[in-house]
C-alpha positions as a printed NumPy array, in Angstrom:
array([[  0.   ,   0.   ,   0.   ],
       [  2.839,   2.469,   0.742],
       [  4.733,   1.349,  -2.44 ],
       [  1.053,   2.43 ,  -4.368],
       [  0.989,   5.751,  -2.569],
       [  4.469,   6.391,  -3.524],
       [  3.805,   6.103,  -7.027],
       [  0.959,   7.794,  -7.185],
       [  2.753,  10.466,  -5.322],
       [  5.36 ,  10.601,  -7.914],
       [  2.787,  10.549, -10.881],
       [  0.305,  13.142,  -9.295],
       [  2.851,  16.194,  -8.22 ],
       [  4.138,  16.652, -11.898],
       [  0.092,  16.311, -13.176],
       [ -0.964,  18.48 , -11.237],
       [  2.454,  21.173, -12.188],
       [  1.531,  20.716, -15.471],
       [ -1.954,  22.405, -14.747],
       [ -0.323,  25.272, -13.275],
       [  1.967,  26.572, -15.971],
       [  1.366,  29.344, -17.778],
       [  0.674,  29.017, -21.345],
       [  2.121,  31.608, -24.032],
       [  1.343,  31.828, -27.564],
       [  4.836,  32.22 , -28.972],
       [  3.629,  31.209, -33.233],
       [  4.573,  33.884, -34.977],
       [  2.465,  32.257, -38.028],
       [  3.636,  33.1  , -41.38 ],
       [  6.367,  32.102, -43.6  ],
       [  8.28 ,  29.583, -41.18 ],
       [ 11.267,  27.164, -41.623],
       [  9.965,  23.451, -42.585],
       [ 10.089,  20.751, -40.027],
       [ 13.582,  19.968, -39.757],
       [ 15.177,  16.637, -37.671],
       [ 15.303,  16.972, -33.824],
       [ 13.889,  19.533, -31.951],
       [ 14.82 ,  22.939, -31.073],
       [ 13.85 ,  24.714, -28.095],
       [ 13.728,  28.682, -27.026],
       [ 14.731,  29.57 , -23.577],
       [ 13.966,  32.91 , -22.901],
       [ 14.793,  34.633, -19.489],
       [ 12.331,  37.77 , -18.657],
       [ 13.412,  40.868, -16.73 ],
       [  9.992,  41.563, -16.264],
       [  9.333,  43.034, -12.9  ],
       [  5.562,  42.938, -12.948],
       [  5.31 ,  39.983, -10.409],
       [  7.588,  41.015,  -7.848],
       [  7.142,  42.222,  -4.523],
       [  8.939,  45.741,  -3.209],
       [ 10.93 ,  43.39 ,  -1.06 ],
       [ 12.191,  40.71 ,  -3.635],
       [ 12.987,  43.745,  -5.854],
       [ 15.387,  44.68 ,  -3.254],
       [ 16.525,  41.667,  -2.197],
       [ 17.139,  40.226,  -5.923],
       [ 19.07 ,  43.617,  -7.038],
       [ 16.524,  43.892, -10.265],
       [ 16.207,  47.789,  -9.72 ],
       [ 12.633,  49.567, -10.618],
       [ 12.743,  49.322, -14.582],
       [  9.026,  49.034, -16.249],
       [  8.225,  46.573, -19.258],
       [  9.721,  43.466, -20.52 ],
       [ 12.943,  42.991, -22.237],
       [ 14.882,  39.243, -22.274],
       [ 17.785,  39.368, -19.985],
       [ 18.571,  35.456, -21.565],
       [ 18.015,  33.933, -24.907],
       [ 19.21 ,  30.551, -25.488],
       [ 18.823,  28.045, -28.126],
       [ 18.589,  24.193, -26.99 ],
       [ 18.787,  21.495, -29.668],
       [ 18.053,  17.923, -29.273],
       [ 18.631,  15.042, -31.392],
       [ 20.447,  12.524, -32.585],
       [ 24.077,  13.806, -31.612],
       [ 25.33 ,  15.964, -28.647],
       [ 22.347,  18.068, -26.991],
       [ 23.565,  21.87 , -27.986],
       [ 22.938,  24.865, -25.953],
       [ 23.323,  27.757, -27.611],
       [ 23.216,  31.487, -26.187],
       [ 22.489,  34.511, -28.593],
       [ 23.541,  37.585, -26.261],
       [ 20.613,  39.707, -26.169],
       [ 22.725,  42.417, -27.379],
       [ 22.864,  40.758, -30.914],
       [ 22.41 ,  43.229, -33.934],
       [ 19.961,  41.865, -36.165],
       [ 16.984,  42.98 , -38.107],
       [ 13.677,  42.399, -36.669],
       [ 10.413,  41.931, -38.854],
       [  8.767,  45.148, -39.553],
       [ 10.844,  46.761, -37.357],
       [ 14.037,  47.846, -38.943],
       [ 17.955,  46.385, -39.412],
       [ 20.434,  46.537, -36.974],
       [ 18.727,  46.627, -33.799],
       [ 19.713,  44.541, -30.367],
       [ 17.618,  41.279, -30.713],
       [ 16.149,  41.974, -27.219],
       [ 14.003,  44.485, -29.001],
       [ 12.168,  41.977, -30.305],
       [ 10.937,  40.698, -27.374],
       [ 10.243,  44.104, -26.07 ],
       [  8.181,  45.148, -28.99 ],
       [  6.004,  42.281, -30.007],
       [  6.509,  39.289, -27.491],
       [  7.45 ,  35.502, -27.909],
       [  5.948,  35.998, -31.231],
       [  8.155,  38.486, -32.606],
       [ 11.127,  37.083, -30.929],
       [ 10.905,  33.525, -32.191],
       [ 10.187,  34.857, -36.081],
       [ 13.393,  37.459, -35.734],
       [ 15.558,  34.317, -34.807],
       [ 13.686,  31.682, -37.289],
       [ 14.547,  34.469, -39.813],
       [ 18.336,  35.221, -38.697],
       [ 19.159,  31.403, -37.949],
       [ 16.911,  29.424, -40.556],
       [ 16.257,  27.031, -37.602],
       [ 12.836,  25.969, -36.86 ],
       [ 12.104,  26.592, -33.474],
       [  9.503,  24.13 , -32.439],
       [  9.255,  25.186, -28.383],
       [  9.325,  27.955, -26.083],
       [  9.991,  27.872, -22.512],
       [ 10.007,  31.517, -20.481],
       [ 11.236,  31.828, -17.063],
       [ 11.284,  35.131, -15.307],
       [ 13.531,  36.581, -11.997],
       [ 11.624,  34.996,  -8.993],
       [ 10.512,  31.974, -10.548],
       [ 14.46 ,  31.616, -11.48 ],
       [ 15.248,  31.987,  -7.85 ],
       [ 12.882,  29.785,  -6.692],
       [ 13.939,  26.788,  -8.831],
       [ 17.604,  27.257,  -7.448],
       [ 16.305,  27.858,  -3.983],
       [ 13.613,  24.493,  -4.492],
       [ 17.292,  22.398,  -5.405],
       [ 18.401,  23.225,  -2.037],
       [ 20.942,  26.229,  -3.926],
       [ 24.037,  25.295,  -6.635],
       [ 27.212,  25.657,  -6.986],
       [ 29.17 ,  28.445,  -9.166],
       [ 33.044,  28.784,  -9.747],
       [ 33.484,  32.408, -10.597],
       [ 37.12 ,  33.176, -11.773],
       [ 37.448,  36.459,  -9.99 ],
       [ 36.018,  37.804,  -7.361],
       [ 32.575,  39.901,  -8.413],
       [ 31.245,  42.872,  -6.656],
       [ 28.234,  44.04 ,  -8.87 ],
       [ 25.893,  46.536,  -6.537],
       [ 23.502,  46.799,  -9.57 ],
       [ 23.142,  42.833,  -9.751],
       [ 23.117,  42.868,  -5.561],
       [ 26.509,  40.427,  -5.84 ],
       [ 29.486,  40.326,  -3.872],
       [ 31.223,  37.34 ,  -4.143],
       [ 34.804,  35.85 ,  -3.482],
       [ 36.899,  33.871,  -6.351],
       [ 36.505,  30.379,  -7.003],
       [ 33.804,  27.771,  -6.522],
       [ 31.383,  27.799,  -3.6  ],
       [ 27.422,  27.506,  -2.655],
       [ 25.004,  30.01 ,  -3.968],
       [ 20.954,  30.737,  -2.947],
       [ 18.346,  31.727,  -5.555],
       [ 19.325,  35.409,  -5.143],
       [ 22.848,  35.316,  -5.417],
       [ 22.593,  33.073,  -8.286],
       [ 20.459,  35.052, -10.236],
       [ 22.883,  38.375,  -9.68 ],
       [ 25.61 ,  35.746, -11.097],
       [ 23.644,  35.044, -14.005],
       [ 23.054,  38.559, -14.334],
       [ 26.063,  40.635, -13.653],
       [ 27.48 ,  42.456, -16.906],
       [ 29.697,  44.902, -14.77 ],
       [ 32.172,  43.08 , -13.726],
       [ 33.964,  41.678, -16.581],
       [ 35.859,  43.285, -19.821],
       [ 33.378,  40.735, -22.089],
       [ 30.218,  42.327, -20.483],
       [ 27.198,  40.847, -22.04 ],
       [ 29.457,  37.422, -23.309],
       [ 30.491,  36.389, -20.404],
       [ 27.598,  37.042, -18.624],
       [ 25.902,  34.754, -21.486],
       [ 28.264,  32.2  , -20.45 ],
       [ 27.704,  32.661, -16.682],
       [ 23.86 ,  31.999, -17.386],
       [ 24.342,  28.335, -19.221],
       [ 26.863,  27.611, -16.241],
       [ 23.918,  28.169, -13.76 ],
       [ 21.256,  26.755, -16.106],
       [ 23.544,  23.137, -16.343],
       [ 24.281,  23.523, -12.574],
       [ 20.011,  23.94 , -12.102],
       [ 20.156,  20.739, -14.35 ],
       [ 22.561,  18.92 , -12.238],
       [ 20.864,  19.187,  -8.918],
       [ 17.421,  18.731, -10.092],
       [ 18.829,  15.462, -11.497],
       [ 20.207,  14.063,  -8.197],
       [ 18.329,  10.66 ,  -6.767],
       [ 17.679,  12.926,  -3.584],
       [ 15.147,  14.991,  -6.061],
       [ 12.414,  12.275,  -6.183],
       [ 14.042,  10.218,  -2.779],
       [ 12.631,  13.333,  -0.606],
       [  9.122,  13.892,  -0.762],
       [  9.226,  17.531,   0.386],
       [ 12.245,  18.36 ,  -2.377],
       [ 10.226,  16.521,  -5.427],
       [  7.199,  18.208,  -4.158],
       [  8.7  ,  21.889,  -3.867],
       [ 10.739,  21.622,  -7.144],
       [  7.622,  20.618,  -8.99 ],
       [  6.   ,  23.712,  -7.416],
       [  8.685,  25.867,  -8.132],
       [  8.29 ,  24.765, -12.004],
       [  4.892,  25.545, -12.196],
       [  5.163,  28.741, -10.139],
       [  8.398,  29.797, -12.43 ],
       [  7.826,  28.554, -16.39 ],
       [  5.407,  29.56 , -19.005],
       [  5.496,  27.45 , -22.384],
       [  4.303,  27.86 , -25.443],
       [  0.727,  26.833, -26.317],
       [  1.91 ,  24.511, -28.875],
       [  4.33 ,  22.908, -26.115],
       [  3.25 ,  19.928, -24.413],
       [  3.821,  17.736, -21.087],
       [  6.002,  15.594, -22.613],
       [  7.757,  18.207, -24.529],
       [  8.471,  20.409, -21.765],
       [  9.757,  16.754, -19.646],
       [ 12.313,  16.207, -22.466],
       [ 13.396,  19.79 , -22.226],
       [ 14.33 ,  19.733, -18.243],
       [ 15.879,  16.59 , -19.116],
       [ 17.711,  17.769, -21.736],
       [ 19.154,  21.086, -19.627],
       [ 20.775,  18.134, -17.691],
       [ 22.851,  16.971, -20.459],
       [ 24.204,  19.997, -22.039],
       [ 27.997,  19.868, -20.153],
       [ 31.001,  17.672, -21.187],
       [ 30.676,  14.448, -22.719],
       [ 27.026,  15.194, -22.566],
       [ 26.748,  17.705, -24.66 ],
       [ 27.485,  21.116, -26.422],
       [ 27.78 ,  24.707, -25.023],
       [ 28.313,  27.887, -27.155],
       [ 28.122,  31.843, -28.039],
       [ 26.565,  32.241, -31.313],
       [ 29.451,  33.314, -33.175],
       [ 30.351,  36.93 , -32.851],
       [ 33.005,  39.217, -34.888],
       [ 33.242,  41.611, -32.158],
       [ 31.948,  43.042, -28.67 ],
       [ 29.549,  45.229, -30.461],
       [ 28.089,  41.887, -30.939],
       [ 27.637,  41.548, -34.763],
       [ 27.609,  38.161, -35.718],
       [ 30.266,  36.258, -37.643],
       [ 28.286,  35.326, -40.239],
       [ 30.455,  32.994, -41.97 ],
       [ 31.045,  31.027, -38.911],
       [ 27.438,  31.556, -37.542],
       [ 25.97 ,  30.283, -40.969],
       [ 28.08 ,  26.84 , -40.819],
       [ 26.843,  26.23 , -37.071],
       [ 23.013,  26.862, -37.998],
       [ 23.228,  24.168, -40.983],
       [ 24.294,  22.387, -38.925],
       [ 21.915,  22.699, -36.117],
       [ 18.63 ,  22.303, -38.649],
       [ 20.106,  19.021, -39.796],
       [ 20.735,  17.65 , -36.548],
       [ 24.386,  17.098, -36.964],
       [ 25.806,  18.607, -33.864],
       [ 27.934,  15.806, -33.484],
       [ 30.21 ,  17.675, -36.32 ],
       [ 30.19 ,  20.918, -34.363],
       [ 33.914,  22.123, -33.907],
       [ 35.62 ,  23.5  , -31.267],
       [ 35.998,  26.827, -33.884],
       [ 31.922,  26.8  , -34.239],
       [ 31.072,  26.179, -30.586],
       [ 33.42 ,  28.798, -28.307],
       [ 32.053,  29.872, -24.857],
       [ 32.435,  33.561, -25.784],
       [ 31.664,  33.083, -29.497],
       [ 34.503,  34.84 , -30.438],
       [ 36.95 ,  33.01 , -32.771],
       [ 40.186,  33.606, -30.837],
       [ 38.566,  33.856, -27.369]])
């Protein structure tokens, strides 16, 4: 009888999560890329402010700033090679649909939602992207705090006011708060927006790792609160199901090492223009699933060729 409850313990929490998340229509309609092989997924990570208290507006260091602008865009393919997480630093000049050429890509997002934000990168990348997952400050925080915190290895010491981070070199515990003004900090480091792109798939794969552990569906009250924390945190697109969202938190967990691929688009300069050339040759091979042929020159963590 206890063995039954268990199970339909374990089976009811993520049910009943799945009722709770929000739902997003992120189809920009149109002329879109075929269906290609794999799947690709959009991360996107809001600096929205609307659902946070005075209090965790202070605490989190996310300042006063009004409307919505993406703080995170990542790419995550799956497939038949290496899973491949892919950050496009939200200060990426591109041209956005019926907006205008050379704008930052976080514009997009700004200006006409998921929608416009998945159709600027179908159009700049040619990849089809066939799921969007948002995430925005406290639901971030409360997915770190719900794995009982992670750990970070900065490679200097960081003391970011703006960000609300003051941390010593070299790797050690952080909470939800302090992780998020990790993942956020641009201040604090020559490569600004880069590194802090790299900084944020660090903490995402580190997310990934602890949610993984046995100890996640062992204790009751952790498989119970990280399921909450889920639901409270993530909004998916309406064409995004259970089992699609399942594959994609599995997926986050196998993006380091022999498990998989992590890269900066690839840029030409800080100004963050692409390197077309290079960013071209990744993308084809992204939309036919061969990310097992990705080279080290393709996949950099700052995106830059000599970096």
């Amino acid at each position: 009888m206890l063995l039954l409850l268990w199970l339909v313990f374990l089976v009811a929490v993520p049910i009943w999560a799945w009722t709770e998340i929000e739902k997003v229509d992120a189809d920009p309609g149109g002329d879109r890329p075929g269906s290609q092989p794999g799947s690709t997924y959009l991360l996107v990570g809001s600096d929205s402010r609307e659902d946070l208290t005075a209090e965790e507006r202070r605490r989190f260091g996310t300042g006063e700033a009004e409307g919505r602008r993406t703080d995170t865009i990542m790419l995550l393919h799956t497939g038949d090679g290496p899973n491949l997480l892919l950050s496009i630093p939200r200060d990426s000049i591109v041209d956005i649909p019926g907006q205008g050429s050379d704008l930052k890509i976080n514009a997009a997002y700004a200006l006409g939602g998921p929608e416009l934000l998945v159709q600027t990168l179908e159009s700049e990348t040619g990849i089809r992207i066939d799921n969007y997952v948002e995430i925005g400050f406290g639901g971030f925080v409360g997915i770190v705090d719900a794995v009982g915190g992670i750990e970070i290895c900065p490679e200097q010491a960081m003391d970011d006011p703006l960000a609300n981070l003051h941390i010593e070199k070299g790797c050690q515990e952080a909470n939800g708060p302090t992780a998020l003004g990790y993942a956020r900090s641009r201040h604090t480091s020559a490569l600004g927006d880069i590194d802090r792109a790299r900084r944020q798939r660090e903490v995402v794969s580190a997310v990934g790792d602890e949610a993984l552990s046995p100890w996640s569906v062992l204790n009751p009250v952790r498989y119970a609160r990280l399921a909450a924390a889920g639901a409270d945190a993530l909004a998916v697109g309406e064409d995004t199901g259970p089992f699609d969202t399942a594959r994609f938190a599995f997926a986050m967990t196998r993006v380091n090492g022999e498990n998989g691929l992590t890269c900066t688009v690839p840029i030409a300069d800080l100004a963050v223009h692409w390197d077309r050339e290079r960013a071209l040759e990744l993308f084809e091979l992204i939309k036919e699933d061969r990310t097992a042929e990705v080279s080290d020159d393709l996949c950099r963590a700052t995106g830059l060729r000599n970096q």
